[in-house]
Structure formats: structure tokens, C-alpha cells
C-alpha positions in Angstrom: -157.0 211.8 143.9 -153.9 213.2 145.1 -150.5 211.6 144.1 -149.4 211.5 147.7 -152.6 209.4 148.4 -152.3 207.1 145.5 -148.8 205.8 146.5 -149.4 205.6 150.2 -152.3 203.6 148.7 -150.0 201.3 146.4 -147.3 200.9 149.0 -150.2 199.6 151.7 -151.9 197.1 149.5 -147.9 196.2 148.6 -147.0 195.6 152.1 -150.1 193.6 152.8 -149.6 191.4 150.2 -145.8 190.8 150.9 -146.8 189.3 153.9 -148.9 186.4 152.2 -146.8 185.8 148.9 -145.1 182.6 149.5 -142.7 183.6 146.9 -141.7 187.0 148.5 -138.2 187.2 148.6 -138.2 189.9 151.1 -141.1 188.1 153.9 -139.4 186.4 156.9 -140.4 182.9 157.0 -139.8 180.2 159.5 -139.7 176.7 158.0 -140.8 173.7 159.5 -139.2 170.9 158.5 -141.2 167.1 158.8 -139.3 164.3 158.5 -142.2 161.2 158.2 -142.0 158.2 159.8 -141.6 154.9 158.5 -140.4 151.1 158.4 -139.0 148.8 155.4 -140.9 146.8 153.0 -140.7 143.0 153.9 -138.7 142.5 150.7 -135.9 145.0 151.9 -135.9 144.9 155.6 -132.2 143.5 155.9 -131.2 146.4 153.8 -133.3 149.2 154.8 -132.9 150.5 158.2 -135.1 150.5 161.2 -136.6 153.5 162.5 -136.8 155.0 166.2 -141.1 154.9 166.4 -141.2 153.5 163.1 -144.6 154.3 161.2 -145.5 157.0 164.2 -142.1 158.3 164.4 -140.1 161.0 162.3 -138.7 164.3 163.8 -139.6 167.6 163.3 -137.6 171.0 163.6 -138.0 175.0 162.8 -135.5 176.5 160.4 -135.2 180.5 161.2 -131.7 181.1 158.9 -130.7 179.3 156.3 -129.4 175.5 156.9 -129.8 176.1 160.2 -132.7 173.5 161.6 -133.5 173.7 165.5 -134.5 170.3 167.4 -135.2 168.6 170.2 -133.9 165.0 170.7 -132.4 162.6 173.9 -128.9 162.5 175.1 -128.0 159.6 176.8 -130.2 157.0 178.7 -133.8 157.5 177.1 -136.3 158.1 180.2 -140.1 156.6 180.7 -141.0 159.2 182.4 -139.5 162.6 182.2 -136.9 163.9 185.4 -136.6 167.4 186.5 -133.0 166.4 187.5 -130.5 164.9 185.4 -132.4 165.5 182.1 -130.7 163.6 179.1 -131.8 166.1 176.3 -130.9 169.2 174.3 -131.7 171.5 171.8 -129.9 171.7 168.5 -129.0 173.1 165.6 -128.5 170.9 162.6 -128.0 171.3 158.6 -131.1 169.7 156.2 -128.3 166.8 155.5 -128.0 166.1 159.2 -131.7 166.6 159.9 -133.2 164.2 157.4 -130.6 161.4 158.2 -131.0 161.4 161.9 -132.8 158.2 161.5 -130.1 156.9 159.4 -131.1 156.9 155.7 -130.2 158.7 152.7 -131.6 162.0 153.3 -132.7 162.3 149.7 -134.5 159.0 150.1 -136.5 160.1 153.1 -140.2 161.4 152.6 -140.6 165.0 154.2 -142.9 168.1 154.1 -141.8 171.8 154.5 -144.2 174.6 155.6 -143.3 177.7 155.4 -144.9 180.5 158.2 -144.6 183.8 157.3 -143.6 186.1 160.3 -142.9 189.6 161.8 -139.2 190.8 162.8 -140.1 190.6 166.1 -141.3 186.9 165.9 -138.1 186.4 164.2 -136.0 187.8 167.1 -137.7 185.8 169.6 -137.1 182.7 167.8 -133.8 183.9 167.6 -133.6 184.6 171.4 -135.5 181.3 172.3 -132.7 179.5 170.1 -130.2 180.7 172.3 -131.5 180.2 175.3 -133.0 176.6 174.7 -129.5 175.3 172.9 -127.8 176.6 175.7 -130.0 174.2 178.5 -132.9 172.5 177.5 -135.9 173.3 179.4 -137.3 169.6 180.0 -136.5 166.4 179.8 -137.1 164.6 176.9 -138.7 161.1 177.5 -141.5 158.7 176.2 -144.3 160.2 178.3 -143.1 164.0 178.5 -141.7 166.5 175.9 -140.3 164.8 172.6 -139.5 166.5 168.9 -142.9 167.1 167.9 -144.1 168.7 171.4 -140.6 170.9 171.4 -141.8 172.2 168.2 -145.1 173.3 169.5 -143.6 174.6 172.3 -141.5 177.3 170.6 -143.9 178.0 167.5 -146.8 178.6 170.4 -144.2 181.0 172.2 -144.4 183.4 168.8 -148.0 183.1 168.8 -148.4 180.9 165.8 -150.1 177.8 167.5 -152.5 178.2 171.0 -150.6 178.0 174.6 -151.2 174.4 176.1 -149.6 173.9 179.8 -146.2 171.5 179.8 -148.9 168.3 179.9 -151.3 169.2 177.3 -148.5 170.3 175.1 -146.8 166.6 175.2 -150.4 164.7 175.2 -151.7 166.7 172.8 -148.9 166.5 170.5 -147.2 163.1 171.3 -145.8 162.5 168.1 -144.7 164.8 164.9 -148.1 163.7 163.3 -150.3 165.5 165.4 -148.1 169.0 164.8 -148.3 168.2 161.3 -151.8 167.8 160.4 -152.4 171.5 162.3 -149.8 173.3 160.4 -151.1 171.4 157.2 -154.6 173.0 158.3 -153.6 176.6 159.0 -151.4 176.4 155.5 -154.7 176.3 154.0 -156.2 178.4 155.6 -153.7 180.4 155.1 -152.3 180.4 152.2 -149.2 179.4 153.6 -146.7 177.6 151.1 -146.0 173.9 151.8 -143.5 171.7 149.9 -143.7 167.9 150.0 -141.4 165.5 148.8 -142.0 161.4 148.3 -140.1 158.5 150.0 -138.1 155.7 148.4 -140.2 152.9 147.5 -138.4 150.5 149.7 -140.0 151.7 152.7 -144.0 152.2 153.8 -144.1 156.0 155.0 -146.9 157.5 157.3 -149.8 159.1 155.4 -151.5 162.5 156.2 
């Protein structure tokens, strides 16, 4: 076999597998970040604090550079039912220390789960370009029965083409809490092979299961 063929050869089977290697230092990955819900144990429940949603709560958010962690959250008065007008919500960017005490516990106490999608430049610049434009004005509402963290994560990983494209109202009944994002990333991980890091809670408090 000709050299010329032998190391188009090596660098095709080398590019291939870049793309699945969690440990690739050169593959673009997007990180989703899973904060799990939870509540205190009876014996510490004037010391431990109580959680928004509690057991079925938790947040959720995509990291595309480093320490940088996009969500979705409420600003203001929290609404039943979402508004097209006067929408109390926003997109942001937050650090992993911010992220994992939004709640407000020690964000080295909290139990959370990282997955980590592997994905092309040009998934990468529209992440990029929907993080602009979504930080800049939120696109809904967020509210009880509408769009919340876990829906808003769908909604921009679905947008890359890493999750199936659900209307506004299948996308927030479909995914009404971080949960239900959770357990299909956990399932396309692997299927995958994608690389997913979990860490366990403080004792003091009973955490969602998978």
C-alpha cells in the first residue's frame, strides 16, 4: 500500500475516534450540568435548607467555555401560567460555584451529574450565537405551567440537533422538571459512549434518585 494511502488511512480512523474519546483534549464538548433535587432529613431540617421543588426540583444548565454555565430561572413575581407580556425571566450565565448554590447550599455538599456531549464547531457557534441572543431577551416566560430550567435546556440542546424538536408545549410537558432531561441524556450517554461524571450529596439531606 502506498504511504500516501496509509496516513490518509491513520489520520481518518484518528479523527473518527477523536470525536468519541471522552478524554480528548482537542473534541469540543458541551457540558450539562444537573444539579438534583432534594429536601433535609427530619433530624436536620432546622439546619439544612429548603429547596424550591424540593425532591422534584434541582436546575440544570449547558456549559460551552469554561466556568461559564448557561440557565434559565424567574425574575421577579413567579407566574402560574406563563405571559407573553411582561415575562419575569432571563437567561444567564453563571460560574459552577454560583450554579450549584442557587438553591442555597454548599455547592460541594450538593449531589450533581455532568454529561459531557461531544460536538462540531458549528454546533459550538450556534450555542455560542443562541447564548447571546437568549441572555440578551429571554424568549418566554418562565412560569409553573410553561418553560422552566429543565425545558430551557431542551430547548437549546434540541436547536443543535442533539435532542428531537418538540413545539413550545410539548417541550415544557414533556420536560417539566430537570428529571425528565436527565434520564434522556443519561440514555443517549450510553448509547453513546458519552462521558458522564456524578458526584454524591451530603448525608443530611434525601436527594432524587435516577
Amino acid at each position: 500500500m502506498k504511504p500516501c494511502i496509509v496516513l490518509l488511512l491513520f489520520l481518518f480512523i484518528c479523527s473518527g475516534s477523536a470525536a468519541t474519546d471522552p478524554d480528548n483534549k482537542d473534541t469540543i464538548y458541551l457540558k450539562v450540568h444537573f444539579l438534583y433535587g432534594s429536601k433535609p432529613l427530619k433530624a436536620y431540617k432546622d439546619t439544612e435548607p429548603k429547596w424550591f421543588g424540593g425532591i422534584l426540583g434541582g436546575h440544570v444548565g449547558i456549559e460551552g467555555d469554561s466556568n461559564k454555565i448557561l440557565d434559565f430561572g424567574p425574575r421577579g413575581k413567579f407566574h402560574i401560567f406563563a405571559k407573553k407580556s411582561k415575562r419575569n425571566s432571563y437567561f444567564g450565565l453563571r460560574d459552577r460555584k454560583s450554579f450549584y448554590s442557587i438553591l442555597g447550599s454548599n455547592p460541594d455538599s450538593v449531589k450533581r451529574a455532568v454529561v459531557y456531549i461531544p460536538v462540531t464547531r458549528i454546533q459550538k457557534a450556534k450555542f455560542d450565537s443562541i447564548t447571546k441572543v437568549y441572555t440578551s431577551h429571554a424568549p418566554y416566560d418562565y412560569a409553573f405551567f410553561g418553560m422552566r430550567c429543565g425545558a430551557a435546556s431542551y430547548d437549546v440542546l434540541s436547536q443543535l440537533g442533539i435532542l428531537p424538536d418538540y413545539s413550545y408545549t410539548q417541550t415544557y410537558t414533556r420536560i417539566f422538571y430537570p428529571k425528565k432531561l436527565r434520564k434522556r441524556l443519561f440514555a443517549l450517554a450510553t448509547a453513546k459512549n458519552w462521558k458522564v461524571v456524578k458526584y454524591e450529596g451530603s448525608r443530611r439531606r434525601k436527594w432524587e434518585q435516577d
